[in-house]
N, CA, C and O atoms as CSV, one atom per row, in Angstrom:
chain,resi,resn,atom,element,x,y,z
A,1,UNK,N,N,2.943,13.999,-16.303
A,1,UNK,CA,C,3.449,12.824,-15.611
A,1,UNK,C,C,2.431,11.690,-15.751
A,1,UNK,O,O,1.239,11.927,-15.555
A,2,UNK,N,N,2.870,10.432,-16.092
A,2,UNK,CA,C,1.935,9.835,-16.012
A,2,UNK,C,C,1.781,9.018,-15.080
A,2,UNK,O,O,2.786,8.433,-14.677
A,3,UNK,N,N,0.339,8.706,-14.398
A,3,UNK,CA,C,-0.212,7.961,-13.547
A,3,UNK,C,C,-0.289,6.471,-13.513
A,3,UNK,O,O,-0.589,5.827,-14.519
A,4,UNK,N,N,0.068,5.742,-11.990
A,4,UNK,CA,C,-0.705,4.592,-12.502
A,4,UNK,C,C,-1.580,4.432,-11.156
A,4,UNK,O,O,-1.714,5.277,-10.270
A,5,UNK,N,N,-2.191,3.031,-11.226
A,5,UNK,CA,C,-2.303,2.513,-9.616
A,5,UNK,C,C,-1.839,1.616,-9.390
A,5,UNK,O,O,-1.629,0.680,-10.160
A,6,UNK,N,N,-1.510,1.722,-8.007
A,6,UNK,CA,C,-0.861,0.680,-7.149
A,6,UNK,C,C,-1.474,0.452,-6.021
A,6,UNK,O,O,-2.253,1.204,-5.436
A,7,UNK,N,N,-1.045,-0.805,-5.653
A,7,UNK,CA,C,-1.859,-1.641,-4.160
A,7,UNK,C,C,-0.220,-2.184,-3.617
A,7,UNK,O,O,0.580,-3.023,-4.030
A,8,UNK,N,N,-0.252,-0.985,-2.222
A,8,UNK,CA,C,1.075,-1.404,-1.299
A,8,UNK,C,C,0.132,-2.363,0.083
A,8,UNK,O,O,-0.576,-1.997,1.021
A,9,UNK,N,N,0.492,-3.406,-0.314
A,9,UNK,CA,C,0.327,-3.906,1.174
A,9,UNK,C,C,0.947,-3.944,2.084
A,9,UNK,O,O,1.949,-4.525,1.668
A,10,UNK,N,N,1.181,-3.651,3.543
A,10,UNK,CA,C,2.470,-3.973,4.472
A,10,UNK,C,C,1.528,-4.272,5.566
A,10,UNK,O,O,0.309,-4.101,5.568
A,11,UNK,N,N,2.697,-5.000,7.000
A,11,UNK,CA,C,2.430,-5.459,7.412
A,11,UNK,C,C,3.144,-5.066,8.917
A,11,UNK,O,O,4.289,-5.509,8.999
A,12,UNK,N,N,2.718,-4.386,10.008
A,12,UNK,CA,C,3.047,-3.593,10.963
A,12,UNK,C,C,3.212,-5.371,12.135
A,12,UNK,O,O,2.700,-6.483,12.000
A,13,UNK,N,N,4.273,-4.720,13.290
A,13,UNK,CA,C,4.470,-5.594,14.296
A,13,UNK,C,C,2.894,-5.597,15.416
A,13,UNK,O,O,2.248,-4.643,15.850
A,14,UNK,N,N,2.738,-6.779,15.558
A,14,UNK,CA,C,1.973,-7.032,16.691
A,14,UNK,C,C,1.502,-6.372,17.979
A,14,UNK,O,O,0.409,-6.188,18.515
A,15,UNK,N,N,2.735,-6.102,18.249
A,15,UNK,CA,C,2.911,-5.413,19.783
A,15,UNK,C,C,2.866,-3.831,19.543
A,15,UNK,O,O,3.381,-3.091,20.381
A,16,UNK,N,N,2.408,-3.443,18.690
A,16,UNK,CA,C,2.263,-1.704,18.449
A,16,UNK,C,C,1.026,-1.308,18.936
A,16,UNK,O,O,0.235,-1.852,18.165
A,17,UNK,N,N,0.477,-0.771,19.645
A,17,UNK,CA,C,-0.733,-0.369,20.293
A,17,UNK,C,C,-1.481,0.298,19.265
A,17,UNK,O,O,-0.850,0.885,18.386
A,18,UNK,N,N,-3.285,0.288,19.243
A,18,UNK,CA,C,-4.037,1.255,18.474
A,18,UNK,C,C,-3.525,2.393,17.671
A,18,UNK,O,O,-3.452,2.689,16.478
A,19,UNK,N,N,-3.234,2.855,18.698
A,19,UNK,CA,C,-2.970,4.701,18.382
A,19,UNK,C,C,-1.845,4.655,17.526
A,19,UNK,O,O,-2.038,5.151,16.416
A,20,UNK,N,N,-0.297,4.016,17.833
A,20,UNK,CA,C,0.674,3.977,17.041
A,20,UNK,C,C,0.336,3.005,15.837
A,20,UNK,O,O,0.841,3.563,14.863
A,21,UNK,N,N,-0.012,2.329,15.593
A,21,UNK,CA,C,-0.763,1.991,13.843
A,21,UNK,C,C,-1.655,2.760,13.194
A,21,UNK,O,O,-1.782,2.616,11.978
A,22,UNK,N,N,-2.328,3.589,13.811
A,22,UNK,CA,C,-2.821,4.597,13.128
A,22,UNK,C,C,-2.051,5.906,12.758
A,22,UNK,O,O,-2.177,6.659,11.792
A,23,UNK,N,N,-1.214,5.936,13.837
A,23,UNK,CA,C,0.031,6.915,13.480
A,23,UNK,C,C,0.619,6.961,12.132
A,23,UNK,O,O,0.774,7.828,11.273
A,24,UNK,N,N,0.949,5.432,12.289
A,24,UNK,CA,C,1.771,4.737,11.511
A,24,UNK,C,C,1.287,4.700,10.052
A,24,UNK,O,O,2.091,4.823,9.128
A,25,UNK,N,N,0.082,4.544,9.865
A,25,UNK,CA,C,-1.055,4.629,8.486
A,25,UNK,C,C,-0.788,5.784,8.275
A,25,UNK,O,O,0.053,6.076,7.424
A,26,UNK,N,N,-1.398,6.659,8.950
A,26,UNK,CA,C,-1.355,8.032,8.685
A,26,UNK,C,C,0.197,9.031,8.038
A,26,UNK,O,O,0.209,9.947,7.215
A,27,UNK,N,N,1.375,8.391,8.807
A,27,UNK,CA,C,2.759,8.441,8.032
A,27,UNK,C,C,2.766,8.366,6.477
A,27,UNK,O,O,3.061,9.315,5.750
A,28,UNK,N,N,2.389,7.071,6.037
A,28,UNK,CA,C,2.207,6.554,5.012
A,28,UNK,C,C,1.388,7.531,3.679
A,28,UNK,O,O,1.845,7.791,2.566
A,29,UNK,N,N,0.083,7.918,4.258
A,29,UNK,CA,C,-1.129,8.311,3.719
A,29,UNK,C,C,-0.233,9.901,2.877
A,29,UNK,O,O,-0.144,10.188,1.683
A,30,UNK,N,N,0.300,10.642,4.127
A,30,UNK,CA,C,0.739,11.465,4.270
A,30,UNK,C,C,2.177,11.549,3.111
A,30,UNK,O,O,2.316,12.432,2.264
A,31,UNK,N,N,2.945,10.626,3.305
A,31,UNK,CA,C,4.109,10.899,2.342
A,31,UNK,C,C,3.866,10.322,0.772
A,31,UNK,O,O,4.725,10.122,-0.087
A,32,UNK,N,N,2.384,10.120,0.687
A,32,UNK,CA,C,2.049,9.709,-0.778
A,32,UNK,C,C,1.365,11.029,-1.071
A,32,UNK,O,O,1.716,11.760,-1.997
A,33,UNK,N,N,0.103,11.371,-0.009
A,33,UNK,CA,C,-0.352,13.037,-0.123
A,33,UNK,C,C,0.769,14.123,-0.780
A,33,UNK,O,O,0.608,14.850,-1.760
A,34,UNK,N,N,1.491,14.041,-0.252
A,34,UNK,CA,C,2.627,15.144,-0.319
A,34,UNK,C,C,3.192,14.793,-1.524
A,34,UNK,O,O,3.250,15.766,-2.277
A,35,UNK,N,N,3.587,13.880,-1.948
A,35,UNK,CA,C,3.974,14.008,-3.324
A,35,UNK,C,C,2.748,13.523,-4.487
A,35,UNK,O,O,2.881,12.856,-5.513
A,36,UNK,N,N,1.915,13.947,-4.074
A,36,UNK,CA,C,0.604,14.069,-5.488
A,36,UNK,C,C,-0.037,13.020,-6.002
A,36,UNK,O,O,-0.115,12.761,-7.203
A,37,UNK,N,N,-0.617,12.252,-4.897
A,37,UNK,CA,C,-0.632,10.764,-4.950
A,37,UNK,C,C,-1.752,11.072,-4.869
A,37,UNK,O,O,-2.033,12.206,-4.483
A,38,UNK,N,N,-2.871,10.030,-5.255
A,38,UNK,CA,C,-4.270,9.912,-4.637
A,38,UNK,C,C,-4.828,8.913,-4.453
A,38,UNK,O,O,-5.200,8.098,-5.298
A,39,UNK,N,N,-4.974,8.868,-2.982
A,39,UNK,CA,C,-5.196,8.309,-1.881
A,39,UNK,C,C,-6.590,7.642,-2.478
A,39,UNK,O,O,-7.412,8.556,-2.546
A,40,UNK,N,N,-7.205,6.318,-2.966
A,40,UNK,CA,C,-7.832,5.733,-3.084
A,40,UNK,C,C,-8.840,5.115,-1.771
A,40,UNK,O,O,-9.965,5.514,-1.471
A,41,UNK,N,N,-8.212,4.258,-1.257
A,41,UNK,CA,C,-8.590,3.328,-0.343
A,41,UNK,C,C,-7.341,2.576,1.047
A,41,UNK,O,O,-6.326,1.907,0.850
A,42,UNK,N,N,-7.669,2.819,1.757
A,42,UNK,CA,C,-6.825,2.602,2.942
A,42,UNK,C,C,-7.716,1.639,3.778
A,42,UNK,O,O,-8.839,1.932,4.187
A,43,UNK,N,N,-7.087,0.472,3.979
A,43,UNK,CA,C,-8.060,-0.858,4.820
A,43,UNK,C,C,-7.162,-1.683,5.686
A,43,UNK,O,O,-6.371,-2.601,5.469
A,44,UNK,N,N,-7.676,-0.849,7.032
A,44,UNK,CA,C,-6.856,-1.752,8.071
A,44,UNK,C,C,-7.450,-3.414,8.488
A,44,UNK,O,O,-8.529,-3.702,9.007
A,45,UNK,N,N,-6.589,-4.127,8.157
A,45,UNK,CA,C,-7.546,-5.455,7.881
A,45,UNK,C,C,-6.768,-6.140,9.137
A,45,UNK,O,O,-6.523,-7.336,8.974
A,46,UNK,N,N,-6.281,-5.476,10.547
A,46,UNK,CA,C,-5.848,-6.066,12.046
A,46,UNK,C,C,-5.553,-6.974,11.724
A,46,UNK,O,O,-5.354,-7.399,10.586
A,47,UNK,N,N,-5.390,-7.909,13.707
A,47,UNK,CA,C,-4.003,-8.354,13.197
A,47,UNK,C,C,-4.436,-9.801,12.982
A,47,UNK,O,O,-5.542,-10.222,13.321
A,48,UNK,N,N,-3.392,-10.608,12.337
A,48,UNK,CA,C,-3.588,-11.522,12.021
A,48,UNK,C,C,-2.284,-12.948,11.713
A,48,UNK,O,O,-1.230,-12.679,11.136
A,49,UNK,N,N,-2.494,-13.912,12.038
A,49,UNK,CA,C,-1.896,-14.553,12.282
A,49,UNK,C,C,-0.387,-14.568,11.006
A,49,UNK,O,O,-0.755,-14.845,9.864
A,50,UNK,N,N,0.731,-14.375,11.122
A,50,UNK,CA,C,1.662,-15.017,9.403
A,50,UNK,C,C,1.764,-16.535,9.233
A,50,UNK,O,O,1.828,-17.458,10.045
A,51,UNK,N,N,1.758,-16.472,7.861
A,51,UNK,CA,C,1.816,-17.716,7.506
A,51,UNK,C,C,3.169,-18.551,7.785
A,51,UNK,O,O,3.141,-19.757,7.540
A,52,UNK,N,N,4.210,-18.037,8.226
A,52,UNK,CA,C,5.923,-18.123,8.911
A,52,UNK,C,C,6.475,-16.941,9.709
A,52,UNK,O,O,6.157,-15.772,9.493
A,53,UNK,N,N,7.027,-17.205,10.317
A,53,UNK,CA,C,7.579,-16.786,11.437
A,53,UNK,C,C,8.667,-15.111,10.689
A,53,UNK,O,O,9.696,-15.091,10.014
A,54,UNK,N,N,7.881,-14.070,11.185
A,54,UNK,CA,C,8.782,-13.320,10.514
A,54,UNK,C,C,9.527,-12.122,11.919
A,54,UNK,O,O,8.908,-11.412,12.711
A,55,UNK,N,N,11.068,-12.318,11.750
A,55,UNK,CA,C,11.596,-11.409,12.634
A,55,UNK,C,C,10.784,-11.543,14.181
A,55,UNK,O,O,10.240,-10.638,14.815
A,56,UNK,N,N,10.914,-13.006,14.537
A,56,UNK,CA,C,10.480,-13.643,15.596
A,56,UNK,C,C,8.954,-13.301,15.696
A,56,UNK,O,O,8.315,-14.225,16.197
A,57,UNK,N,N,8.303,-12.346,15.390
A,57,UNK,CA,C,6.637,-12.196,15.161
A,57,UNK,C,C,5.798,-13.476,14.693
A,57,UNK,O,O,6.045,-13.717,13.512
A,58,UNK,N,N,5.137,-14.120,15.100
A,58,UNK,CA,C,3.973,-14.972,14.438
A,58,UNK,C,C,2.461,-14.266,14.058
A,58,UNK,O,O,1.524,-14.846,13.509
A,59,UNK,N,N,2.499,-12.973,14.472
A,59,UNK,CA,C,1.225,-12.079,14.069
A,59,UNK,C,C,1.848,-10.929,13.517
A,59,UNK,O,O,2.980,-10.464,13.657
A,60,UNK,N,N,0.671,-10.509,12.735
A,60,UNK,CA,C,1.096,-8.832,12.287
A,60,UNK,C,C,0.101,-8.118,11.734
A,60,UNK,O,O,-0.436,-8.574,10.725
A,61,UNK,N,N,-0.322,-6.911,12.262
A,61,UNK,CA,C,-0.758,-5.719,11.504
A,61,UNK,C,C,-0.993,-5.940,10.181
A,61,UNK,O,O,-0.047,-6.052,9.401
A,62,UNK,N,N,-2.195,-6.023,9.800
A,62,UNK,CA,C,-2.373,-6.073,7.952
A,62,UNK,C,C,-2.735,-4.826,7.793
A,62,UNK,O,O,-3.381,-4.299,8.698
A,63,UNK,N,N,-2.298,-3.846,6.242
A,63,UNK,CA,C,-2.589,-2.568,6.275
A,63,UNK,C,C,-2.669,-2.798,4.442
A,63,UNK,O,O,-1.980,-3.747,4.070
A,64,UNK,N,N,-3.267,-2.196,3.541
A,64,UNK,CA,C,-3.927,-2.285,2.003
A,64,UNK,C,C,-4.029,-0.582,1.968
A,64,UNK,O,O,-4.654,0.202,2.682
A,65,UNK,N,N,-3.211,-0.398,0.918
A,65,UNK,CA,C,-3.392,0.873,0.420
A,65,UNK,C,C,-3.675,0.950,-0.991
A,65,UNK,O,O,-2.969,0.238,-1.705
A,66,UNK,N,N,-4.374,1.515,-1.435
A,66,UNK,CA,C,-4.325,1.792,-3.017
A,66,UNK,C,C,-4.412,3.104,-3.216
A,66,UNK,O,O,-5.062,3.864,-2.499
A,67,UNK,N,N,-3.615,3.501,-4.422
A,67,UNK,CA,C,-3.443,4.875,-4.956
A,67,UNK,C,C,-2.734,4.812,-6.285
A,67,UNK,O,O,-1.956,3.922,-6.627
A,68,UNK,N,N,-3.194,6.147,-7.188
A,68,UNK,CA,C,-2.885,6.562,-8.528
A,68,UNK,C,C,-1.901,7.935,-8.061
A,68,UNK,O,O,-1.995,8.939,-7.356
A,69,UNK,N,N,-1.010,7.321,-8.863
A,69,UNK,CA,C,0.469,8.066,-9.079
A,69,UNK,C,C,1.401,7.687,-9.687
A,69,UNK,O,O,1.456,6.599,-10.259
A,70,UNK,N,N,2.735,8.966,-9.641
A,70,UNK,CA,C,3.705,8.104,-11.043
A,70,UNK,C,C,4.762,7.047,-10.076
A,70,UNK,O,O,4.738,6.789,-8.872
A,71,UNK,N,N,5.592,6.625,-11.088
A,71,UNK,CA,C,6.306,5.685,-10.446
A,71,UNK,C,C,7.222,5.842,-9.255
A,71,UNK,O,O,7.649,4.896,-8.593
A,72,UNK,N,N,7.508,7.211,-9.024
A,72,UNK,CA,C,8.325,7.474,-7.670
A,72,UNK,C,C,7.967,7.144,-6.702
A,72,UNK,O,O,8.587,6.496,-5.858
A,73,UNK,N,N,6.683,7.620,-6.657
A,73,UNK,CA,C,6.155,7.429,-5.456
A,73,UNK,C,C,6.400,5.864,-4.802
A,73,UNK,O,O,6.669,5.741,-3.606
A,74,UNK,N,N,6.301,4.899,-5.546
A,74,UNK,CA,C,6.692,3.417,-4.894
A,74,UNK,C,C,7.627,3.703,-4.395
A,74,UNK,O,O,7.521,3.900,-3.185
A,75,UNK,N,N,9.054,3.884,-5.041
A,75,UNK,CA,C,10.146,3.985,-4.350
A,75,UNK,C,C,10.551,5.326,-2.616
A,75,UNK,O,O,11.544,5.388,-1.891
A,76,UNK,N,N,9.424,6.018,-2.608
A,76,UNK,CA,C,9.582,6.581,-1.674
A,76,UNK,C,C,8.692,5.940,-0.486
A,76,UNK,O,O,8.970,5.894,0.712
A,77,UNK,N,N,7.899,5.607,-0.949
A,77,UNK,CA,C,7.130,4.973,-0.001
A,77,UNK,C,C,7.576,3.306,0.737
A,77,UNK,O,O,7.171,2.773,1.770
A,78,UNK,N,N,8.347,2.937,-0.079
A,78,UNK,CA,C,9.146,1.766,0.160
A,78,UNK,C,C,10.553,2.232,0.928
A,78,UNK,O,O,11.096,1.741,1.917
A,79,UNK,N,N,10.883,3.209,0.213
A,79,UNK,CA,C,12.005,3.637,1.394
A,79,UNK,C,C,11.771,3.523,2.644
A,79,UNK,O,O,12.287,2.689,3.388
A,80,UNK,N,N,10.785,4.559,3.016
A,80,UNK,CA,C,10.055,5.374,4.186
A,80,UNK,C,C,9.760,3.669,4.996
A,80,UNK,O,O,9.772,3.718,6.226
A,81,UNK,N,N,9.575,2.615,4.529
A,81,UNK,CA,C,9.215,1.518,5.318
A,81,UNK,C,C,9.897,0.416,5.597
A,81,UNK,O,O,9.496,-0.452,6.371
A,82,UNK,N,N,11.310,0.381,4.784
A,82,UNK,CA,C,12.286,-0.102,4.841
A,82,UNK,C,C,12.895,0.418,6.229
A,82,UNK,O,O,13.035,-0.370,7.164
A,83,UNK,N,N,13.181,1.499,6.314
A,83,UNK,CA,C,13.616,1.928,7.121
A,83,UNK,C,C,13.091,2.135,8.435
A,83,UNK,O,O,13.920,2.245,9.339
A,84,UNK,N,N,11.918,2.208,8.708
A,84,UNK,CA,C,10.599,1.968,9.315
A,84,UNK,C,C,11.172,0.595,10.534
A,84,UNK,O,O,11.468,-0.544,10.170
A,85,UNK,N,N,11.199,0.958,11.583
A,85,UNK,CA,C,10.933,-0.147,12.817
A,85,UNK,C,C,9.396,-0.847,13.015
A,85,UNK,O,O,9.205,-1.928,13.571
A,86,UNK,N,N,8.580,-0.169,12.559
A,86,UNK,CA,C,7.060,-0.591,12.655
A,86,UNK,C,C,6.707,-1.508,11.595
A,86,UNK,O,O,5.917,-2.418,11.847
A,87,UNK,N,N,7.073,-1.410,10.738
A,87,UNK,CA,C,7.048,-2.424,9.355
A,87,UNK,C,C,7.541,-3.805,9.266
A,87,UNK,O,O,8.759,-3.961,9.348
A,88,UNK,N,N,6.944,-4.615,9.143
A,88,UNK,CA,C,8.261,-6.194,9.119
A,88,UNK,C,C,8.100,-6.696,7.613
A,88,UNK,O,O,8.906,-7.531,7.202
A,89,UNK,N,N,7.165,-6.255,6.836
A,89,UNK,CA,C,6.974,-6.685,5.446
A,89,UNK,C,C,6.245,-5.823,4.913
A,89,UNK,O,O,5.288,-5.233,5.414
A,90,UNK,N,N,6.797,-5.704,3.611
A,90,UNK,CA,C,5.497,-4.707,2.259
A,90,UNK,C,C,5.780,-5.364,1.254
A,90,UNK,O,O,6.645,-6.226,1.102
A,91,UNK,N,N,4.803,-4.819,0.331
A,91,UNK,CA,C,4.904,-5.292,-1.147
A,91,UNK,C,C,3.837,-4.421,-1.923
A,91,UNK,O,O,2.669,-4.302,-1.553
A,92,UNK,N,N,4.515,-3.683,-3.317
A,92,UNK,CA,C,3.713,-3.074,-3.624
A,92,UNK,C,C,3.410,-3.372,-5.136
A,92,UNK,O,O,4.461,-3.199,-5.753
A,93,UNK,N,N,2.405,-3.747,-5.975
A,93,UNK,CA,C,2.336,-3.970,-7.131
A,93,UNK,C,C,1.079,-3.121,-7.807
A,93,UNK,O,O,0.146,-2.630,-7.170
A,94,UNK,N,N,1.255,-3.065,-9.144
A,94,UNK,CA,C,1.066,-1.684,-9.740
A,94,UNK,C,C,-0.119,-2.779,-10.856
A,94,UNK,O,O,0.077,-3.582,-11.768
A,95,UNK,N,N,-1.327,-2.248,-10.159
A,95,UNK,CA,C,-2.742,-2.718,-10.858
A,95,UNK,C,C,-2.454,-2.475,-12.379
A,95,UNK,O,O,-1.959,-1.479,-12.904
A,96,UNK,N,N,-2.880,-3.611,-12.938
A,96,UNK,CA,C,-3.386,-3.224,-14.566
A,96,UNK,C,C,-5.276,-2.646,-14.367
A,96,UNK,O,O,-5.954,-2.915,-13.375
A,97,UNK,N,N,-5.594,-2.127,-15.148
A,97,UNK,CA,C,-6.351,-1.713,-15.340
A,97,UNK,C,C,-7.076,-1.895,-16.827
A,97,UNK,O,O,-6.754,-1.490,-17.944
A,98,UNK,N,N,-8.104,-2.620,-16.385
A,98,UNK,CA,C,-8.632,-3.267,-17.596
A,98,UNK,C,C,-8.965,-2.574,-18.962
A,98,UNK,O,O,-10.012,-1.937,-18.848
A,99,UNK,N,N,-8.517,-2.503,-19.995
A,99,UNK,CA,C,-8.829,-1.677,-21.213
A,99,UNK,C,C,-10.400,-2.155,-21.431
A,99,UNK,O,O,-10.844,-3.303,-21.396
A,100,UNK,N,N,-11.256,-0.631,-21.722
A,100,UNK,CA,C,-12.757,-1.241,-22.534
A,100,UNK,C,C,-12.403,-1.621,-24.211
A,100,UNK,O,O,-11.736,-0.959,-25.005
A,101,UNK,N,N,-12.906,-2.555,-24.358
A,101,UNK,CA,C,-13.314,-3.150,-25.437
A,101,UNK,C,C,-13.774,-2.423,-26.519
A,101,UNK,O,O,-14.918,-1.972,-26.460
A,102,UNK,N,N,-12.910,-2.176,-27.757
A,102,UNK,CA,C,-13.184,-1.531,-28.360
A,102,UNK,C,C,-14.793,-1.979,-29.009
A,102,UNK,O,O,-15.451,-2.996,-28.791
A,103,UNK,N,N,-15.044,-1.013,-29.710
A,103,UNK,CA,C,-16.479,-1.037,-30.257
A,103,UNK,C,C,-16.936,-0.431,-31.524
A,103,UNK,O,O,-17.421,0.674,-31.764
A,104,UNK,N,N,-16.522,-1.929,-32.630
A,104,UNK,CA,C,-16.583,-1.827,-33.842
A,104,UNK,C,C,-18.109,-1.437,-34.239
A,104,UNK,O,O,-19.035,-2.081,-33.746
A,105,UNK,N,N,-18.306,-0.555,-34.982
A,105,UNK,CA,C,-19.213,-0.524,-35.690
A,105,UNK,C,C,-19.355,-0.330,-37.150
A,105,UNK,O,O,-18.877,0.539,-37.879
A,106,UNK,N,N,-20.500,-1.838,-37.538
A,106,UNK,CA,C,-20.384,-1.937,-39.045
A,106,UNK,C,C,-21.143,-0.271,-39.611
A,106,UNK,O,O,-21.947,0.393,-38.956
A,107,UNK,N,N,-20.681,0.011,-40.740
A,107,UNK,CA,C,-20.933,1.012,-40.958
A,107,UNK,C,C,-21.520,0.104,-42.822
A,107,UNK,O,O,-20.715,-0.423,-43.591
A,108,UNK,N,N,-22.989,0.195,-43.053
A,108,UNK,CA,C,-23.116,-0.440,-44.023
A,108,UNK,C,C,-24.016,0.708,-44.871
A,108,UNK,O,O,-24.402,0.468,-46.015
């Protein structure tokens, strides 16, 4: 299967207490675990003001995930937050990863 990485950002409601955003991370962490994902980096970056008014919220939960896996996994993990009451926005885009430079050598 092949791998890639991706950086899902989403963005949890305001009014969710400590414990249930960590819940809530941990949901996440968990249904990428389970299907063979690896869990890179997880950065709760609190809350913070939106730049427009979303689903009457003017603040929200910032949450940064990165992980290497195949392409399903987006779509399950986007499900899982679609559907999600704790969620008011995600977005997930799939890092390029810089190729090294090949390295000619004159052979004289």
């Amino acid at each position: 299967m092949m791998s890639y990485l991706y950086e899902t950002m989403y963005i949890l409601r305001p009014d969710l207490g400590e414990e249930l955003v960590d819940q809530t991370i941990a949901k996440y962490q968990t249904i990428l675990r389970d299907n063979e994902a690896e869990i890179l980096e997880t950065q709760h970056r609190g809350k913070r003001r939106l730049a427009y008014e979303i689903g009457k919220h003017r603040e929200g939960v910032y949450v940064q995930m990165n992980y290497t896996g195949g392409g399903k996994l987006v779509a399950l993990v986007e499900r899982a937050m679609r559907l999600s009451d704790e969620v008011i926005r995600y977005l997930t885009i799939k890092v390029e990863i810089p190729k090294e430079p090949e390295v000619v050598v004159d052979e004289e």
